[in-house]
C-alpha positions in Angstrom: -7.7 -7.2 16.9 -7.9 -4.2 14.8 -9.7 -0.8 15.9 -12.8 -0.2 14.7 -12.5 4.0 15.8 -12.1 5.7 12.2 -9.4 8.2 13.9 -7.2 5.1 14.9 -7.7 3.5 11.7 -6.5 6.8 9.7 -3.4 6.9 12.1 -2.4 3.6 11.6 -2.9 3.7 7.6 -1.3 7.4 7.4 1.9 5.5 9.7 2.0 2.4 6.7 1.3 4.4 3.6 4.5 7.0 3.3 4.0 7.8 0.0 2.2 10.8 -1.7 -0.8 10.3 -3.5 1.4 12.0 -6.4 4.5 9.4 -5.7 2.1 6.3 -5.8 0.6 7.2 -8.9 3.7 7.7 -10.7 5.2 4.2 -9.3 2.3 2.3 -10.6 2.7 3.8 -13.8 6.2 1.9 -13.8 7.0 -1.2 -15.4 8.5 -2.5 -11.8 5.1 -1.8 -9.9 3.1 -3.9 -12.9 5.4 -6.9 -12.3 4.5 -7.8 -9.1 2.7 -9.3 -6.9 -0.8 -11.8 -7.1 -2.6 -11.8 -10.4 -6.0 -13.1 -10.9 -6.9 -16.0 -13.1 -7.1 -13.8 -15.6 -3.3 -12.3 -15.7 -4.5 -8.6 -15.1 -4.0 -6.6 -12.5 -2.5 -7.2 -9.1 -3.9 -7.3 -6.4 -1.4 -4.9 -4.6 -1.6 -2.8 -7.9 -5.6 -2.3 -7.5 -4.7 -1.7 -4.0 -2.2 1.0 -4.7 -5.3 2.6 -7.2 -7.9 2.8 -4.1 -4.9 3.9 -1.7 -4.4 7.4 -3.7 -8.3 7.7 -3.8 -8.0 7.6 -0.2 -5.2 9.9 0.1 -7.0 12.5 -2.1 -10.4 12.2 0.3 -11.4 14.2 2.7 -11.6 12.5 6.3 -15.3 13.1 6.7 -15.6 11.7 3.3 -14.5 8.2 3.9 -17.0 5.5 3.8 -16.9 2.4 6.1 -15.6 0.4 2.9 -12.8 3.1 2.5 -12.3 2.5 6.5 -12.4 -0.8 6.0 -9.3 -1.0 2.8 -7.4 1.4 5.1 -7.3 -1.1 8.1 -6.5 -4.1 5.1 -3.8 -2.0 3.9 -2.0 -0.8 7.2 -2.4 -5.0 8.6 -0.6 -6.1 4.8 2.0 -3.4 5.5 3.2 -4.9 8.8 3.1 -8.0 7.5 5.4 -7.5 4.5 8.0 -5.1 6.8 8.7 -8.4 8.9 9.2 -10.6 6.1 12.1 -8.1 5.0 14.7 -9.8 2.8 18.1 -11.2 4.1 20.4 -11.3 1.4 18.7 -9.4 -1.5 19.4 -5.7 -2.5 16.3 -4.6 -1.1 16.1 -1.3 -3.2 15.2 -3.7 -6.3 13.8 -6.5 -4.9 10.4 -7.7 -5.5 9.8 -7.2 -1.6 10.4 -3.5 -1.6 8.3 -3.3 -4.8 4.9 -5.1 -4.1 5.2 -2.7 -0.8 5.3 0.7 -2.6 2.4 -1.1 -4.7 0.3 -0.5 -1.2 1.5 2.9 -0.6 4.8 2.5 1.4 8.5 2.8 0.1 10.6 0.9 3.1 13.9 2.8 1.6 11.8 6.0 2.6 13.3 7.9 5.3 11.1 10.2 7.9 
């Protein structure tokens, strides 16, 4: 069960997303960050990719700023985080894999140390 305490919930989403604000938005400006990941019917933008958008919004608010529905995206994006670490690729090179990737798109670079 996730927290509902905002302080636990910016923990938790400042422990998945180890990117900069500044980092993240130069990734999704890369041709790697807009090929992957769930499109909608309509072949636009990812879902990670939107996600990645609203995560360097977050990073660039003020904590007594945040909204319940910017609470709420923070708690979606630290629960897809620890998903996608512990589906971590076997045999692939994960510094160009697809895996590594749709991850940055929500804020965190696995190959990123400390």
């Amino acid at each position: 069960m996730a927290s509902e305490d905002p302080d636990t919930i910016r923990r938790e989403f400042g422990e998945a997303v180890n990117m900069t604000a500044g980092e993240l938005e130069t990734w999704l400006g890369s041709e790697e960050s807009q090929a992957v990941g769930q499109k909608g019917d309509d072949g636009g933008e990812s879902t990670g990719h939107a996600s990645g958008r609203r995560i360097v919004e977050l990073l660039r608010t003020k904590k007594d700023d945040l909204t319940d529905d910017d609470l709420a995206h923070m708690r979606k994006v630290h629960g897809y985080v620890q998903r996608h670490l512990a589906q971590e690729p076997r045999e692939e090179d994960v510094e160009t894999s697809k895996w590594r990737y749709s991850l940055m798109n929500w804020g965190h670079d696995p190959m990123k140390k400390g």
